[in-house]
LUMLUMDREN-2810 file (N, C-alpha, C; in Angstrom, 1 decimal):
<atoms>
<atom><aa>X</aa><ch>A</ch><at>N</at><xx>105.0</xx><yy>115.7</yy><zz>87.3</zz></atom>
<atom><aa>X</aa><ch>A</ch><at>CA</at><xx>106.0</xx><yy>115.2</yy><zz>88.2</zz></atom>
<atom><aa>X</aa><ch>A</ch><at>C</at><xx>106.0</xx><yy>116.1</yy><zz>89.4</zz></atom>
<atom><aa>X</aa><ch>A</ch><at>N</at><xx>105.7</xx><yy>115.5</yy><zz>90.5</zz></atom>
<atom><aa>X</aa><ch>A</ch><at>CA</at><xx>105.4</xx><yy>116.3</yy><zz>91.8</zz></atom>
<atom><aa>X</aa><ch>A</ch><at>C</at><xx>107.0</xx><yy>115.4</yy><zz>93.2</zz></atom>
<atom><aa>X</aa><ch>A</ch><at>N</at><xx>107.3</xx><yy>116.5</yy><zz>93.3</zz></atom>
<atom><aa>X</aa><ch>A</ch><at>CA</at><xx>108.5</xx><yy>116.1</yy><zz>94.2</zz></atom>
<atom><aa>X</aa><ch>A</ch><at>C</at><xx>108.3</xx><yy>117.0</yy><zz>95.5</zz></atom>
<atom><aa>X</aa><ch>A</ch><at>N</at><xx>108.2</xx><yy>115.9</yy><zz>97.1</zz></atom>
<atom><aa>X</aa><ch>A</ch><at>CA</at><xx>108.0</xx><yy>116.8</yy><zz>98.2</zz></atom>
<atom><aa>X</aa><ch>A</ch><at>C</at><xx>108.7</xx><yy>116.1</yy><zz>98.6</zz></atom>
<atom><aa>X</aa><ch>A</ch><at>N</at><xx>109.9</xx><yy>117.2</yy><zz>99.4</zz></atom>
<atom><aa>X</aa><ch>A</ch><at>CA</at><xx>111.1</xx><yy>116.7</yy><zz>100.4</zz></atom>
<atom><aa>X</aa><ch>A</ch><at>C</at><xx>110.4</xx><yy>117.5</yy><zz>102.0</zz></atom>
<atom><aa>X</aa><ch>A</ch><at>N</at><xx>110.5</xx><yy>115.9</yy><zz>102.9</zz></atom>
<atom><aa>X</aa><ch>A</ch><at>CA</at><xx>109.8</xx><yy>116.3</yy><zz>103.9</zz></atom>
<atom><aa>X</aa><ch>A</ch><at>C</at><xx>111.3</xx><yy>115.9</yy><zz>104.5</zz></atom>
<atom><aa>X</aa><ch>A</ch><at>N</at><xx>111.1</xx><yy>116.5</yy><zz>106.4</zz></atom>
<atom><aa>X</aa><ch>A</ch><at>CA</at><xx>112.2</xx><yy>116.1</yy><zz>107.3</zz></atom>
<atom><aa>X</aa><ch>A</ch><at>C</at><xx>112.9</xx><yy>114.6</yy><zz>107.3</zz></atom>
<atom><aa>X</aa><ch>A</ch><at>N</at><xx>111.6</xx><yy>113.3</yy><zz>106.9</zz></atom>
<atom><aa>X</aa><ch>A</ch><at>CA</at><xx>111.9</xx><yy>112.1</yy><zz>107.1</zz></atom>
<atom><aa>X</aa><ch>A</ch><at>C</at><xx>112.2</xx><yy>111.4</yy><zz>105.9</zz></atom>
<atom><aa>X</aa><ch>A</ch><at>N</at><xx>112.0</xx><yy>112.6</yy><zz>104.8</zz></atom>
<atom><aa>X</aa><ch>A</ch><at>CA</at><xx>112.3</xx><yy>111.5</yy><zz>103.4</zz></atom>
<atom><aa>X</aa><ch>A</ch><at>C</at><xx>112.1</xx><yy>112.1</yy><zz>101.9</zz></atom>
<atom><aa>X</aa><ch>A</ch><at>N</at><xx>112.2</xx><yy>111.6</yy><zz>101.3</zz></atom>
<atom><aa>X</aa><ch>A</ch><at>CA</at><xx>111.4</xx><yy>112.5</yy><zz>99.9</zz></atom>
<atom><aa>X</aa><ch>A</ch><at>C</at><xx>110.5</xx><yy>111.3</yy><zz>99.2</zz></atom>
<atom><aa>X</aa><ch>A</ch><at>N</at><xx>109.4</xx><yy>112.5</yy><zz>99.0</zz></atom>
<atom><aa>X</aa><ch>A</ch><at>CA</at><xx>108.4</xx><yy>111.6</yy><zz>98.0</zz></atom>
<atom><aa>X</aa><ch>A</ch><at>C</at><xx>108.2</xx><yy>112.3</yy><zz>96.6</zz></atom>
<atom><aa>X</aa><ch>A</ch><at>N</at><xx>108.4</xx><yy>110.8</yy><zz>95.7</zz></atom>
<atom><aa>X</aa><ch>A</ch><at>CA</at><xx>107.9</xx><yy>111.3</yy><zz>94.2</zz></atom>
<atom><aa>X</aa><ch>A</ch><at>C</at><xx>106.6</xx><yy>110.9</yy><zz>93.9</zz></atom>
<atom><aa>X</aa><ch>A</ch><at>N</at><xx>105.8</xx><yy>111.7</yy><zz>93.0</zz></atom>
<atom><aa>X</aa><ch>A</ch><at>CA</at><xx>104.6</xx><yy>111.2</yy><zz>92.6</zz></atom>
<atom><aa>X</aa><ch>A</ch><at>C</at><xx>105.3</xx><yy>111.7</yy><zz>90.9</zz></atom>
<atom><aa>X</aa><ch>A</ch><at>N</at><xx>105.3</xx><yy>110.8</yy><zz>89.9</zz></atom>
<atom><aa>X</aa><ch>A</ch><at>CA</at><xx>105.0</xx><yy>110.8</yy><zz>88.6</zz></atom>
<atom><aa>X</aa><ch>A</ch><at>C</at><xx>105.1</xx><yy>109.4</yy><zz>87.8</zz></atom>
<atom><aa>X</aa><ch>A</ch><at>N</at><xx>105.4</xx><yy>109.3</yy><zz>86.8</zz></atom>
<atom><aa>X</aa><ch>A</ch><at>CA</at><xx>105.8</xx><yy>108.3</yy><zz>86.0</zz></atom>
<atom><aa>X</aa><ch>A</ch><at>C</at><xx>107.1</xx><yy>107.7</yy><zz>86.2</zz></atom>
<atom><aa>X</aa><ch>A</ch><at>N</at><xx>107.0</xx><yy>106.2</yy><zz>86.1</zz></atom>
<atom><aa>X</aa><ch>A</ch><at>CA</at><xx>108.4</xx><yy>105.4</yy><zz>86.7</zz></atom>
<atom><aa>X</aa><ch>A</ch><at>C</at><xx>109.7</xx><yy>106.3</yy><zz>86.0</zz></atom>
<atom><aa>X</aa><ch>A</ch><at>N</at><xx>108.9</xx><yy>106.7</yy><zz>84.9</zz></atom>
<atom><aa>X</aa><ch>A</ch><at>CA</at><xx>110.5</xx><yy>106.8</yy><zz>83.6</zz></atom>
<atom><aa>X</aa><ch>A</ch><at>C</at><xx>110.7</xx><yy>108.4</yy><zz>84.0</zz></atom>
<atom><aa>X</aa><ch>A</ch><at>N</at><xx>109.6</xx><yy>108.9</yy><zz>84.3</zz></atom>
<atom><aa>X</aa><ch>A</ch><at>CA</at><xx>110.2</xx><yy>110.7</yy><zz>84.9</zz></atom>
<atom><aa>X</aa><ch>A</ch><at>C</at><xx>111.0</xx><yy>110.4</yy><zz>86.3</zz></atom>
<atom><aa>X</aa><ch>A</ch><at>N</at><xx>110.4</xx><yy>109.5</yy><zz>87.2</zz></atom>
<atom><aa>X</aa><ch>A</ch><at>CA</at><xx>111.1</xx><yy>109.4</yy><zz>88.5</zz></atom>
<atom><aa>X</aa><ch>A</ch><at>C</at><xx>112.6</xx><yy>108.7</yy><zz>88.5</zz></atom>
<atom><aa>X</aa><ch>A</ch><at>N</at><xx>112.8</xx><yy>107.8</yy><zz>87.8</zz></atom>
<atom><aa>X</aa><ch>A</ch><at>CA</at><xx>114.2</xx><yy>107.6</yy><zz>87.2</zz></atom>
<atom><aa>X</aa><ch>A</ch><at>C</at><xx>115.0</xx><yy>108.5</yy><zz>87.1</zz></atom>
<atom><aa>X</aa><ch>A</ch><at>N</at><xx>114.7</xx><yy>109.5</yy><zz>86.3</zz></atom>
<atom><aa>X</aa><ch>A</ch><at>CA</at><xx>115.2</xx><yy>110.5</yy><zz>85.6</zz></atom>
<atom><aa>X</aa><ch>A</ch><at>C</at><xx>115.5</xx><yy>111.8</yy><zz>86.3</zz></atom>
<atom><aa>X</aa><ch>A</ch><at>N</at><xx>114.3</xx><yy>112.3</yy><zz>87.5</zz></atom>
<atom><aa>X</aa><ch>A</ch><at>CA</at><xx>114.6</xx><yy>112.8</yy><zz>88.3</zz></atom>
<atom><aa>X</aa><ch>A</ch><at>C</at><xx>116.1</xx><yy>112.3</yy><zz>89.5</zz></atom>
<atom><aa>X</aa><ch>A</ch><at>N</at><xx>116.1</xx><yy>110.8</yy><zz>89.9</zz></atom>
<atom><aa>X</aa><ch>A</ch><at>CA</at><xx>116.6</xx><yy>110.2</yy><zz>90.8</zz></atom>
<atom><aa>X</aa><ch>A</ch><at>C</at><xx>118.1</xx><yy>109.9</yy><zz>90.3</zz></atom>
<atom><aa>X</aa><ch>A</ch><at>N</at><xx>118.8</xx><yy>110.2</yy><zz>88.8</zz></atom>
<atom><aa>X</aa><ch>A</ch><at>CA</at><xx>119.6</xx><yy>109.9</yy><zz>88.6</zz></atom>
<atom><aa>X</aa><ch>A</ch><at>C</at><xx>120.5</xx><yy>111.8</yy><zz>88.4</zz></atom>
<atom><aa>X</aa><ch>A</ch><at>N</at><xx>118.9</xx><yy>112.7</yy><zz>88.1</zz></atom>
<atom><aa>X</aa><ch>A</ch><at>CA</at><xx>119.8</xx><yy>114.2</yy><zz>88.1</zz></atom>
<atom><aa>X</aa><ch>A</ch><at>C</at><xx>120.0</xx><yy>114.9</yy><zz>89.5</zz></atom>
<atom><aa>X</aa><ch>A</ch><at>N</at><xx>119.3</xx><yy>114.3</yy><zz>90.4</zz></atom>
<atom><aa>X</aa><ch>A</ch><at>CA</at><xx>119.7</xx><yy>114.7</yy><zz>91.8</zz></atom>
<atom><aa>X</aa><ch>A</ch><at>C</at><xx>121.1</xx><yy>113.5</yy><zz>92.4</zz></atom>
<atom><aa>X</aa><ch>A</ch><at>N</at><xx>121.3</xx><yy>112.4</yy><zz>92.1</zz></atom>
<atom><aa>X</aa><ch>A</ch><at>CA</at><xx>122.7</xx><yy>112.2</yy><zz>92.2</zz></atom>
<atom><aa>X</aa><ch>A</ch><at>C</at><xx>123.8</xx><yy>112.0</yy><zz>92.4</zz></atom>
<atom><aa>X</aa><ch>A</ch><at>N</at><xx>123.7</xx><yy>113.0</yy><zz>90.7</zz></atom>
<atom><aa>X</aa><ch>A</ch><at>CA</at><xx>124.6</xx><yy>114.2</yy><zz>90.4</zz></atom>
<atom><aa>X</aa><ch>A</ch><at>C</at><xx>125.0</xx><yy>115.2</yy><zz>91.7</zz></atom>
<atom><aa>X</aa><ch>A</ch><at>N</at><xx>123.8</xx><yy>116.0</yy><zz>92.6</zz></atom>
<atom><aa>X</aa><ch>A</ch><at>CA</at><xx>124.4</xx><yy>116.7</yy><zz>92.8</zz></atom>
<atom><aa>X</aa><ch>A</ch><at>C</at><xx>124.5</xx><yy>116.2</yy><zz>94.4</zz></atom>
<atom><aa>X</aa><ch>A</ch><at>N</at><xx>124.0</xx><yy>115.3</yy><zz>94.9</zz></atom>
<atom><aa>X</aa><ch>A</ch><at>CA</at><xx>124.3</xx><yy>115.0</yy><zz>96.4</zz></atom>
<atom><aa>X</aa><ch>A</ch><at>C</at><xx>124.1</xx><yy>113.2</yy><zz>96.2</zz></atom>
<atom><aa>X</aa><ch>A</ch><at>N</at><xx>125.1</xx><yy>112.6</yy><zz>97.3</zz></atom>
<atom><aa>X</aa><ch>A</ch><at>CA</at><xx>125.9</xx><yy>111.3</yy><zz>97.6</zz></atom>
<atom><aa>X</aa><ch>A</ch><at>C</at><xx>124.5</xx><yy>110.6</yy><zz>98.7</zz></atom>
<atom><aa>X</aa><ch>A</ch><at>N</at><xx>123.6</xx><yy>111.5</yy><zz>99.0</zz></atom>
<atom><aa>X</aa><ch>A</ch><at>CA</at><xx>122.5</xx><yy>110.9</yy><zz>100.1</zz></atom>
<atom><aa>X</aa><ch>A</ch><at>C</at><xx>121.2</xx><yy>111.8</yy><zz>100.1</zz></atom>
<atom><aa>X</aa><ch>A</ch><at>N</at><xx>120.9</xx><yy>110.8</yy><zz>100.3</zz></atom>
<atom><aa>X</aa><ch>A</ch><at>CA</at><xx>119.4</xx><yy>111.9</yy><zz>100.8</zz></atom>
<atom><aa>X</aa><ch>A</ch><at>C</at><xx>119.2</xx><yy>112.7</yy><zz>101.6</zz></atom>
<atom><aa>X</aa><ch>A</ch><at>N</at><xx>119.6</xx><yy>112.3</yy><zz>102.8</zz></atom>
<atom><aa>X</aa><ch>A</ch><at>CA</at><xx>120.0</xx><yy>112.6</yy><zz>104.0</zz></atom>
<atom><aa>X</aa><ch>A</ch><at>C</at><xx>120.8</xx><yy>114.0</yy><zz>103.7</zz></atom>
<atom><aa>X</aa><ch>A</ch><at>N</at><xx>121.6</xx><yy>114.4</yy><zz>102.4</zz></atom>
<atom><aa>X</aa><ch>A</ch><at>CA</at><xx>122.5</xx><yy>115.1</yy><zz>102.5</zz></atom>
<atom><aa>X</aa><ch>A</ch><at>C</at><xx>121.3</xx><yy>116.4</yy><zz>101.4</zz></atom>
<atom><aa>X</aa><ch>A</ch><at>N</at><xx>120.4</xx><yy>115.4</yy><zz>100.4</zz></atom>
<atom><aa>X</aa><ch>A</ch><at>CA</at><xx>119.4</xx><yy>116.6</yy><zz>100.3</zz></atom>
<atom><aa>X</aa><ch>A</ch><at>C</at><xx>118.3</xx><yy>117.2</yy><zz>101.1</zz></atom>
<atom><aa>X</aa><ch>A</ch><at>N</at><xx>118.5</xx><yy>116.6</yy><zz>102.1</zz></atom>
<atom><aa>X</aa><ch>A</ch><at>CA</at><xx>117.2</xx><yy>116.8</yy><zz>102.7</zz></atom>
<atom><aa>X</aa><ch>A</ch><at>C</at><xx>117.8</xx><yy>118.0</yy><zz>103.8</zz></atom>
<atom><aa>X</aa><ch>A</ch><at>N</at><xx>118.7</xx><yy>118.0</yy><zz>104.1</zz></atom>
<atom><aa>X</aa><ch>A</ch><at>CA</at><xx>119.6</xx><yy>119.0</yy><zz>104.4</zz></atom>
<atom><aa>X</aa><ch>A</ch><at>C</at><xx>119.7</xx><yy>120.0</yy><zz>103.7</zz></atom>
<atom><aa>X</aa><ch>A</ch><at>N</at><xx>120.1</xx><yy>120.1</yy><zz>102.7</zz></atom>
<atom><aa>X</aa><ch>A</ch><at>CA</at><xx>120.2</xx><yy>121.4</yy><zz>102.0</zz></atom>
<atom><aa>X</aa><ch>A</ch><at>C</at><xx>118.9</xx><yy>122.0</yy><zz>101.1</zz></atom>
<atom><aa>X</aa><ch>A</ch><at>N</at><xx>118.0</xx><yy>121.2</yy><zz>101.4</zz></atom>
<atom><aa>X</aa><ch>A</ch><at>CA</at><xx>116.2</xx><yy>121.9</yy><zz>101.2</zz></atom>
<atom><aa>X</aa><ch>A</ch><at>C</at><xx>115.9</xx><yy>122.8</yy><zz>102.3</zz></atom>
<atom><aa>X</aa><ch>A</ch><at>N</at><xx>116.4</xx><yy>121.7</yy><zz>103.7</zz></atom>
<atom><aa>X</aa><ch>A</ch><at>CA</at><xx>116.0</xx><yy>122.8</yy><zz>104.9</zz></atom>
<atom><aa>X</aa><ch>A</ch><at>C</at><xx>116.8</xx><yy>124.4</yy><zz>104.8</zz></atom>
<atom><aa>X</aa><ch>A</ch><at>N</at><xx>117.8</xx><yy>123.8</yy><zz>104.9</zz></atom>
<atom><aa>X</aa><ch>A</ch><at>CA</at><xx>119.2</xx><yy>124.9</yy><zz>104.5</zz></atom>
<atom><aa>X</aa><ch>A</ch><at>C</at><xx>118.2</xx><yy>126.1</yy><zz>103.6</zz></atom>
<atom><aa>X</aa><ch>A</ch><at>N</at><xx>117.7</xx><yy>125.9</yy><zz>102.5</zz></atom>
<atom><aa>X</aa><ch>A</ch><at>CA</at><xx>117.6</xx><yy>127.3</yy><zz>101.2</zz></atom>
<atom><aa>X</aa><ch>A</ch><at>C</at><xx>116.4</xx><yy>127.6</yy><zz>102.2</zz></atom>
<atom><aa>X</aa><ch>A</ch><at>N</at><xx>115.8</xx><yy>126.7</yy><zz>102.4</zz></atom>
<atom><aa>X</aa><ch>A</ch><at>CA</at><xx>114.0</xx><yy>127.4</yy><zz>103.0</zz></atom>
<atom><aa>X</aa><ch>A</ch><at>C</at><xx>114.3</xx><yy>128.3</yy><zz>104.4</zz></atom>
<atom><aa>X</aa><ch>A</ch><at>N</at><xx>114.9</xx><yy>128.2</yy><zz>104.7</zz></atom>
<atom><aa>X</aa><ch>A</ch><at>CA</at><xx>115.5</xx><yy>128.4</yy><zz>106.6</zz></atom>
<atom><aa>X</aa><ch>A</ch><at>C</at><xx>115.7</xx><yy>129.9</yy><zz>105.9</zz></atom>
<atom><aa>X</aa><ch>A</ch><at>N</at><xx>116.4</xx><yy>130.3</yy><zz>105.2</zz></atom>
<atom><aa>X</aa><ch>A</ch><at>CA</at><xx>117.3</xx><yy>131.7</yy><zz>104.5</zz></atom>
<atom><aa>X</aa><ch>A</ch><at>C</at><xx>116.2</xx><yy>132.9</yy><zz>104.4</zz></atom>
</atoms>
């Protein structure tokens, strides 16, 4: 299971039932994408 968050989006590469599984424990912790894709830049910027 390969997960790359770019500026315009996020891409999964794995199995439907890992990507599920990833897409319901991220979430959890943010309401948008838009709002993870923010706080990727956010930790890497540091």
């Amino acid at each position: 299971m390969k997960i790359y968050v770019k500026n315009n989006g996020v891409t999964f590469v794995g199995k439907s039932w890992q990507i599920k599984y990833m897409i319901k424990h991220y979430m959890k912790s943010f309401d948008t994408v838009a709002e993870w894709i923010a706080a990727e830049n956010n930790s890497h910027s540091k």
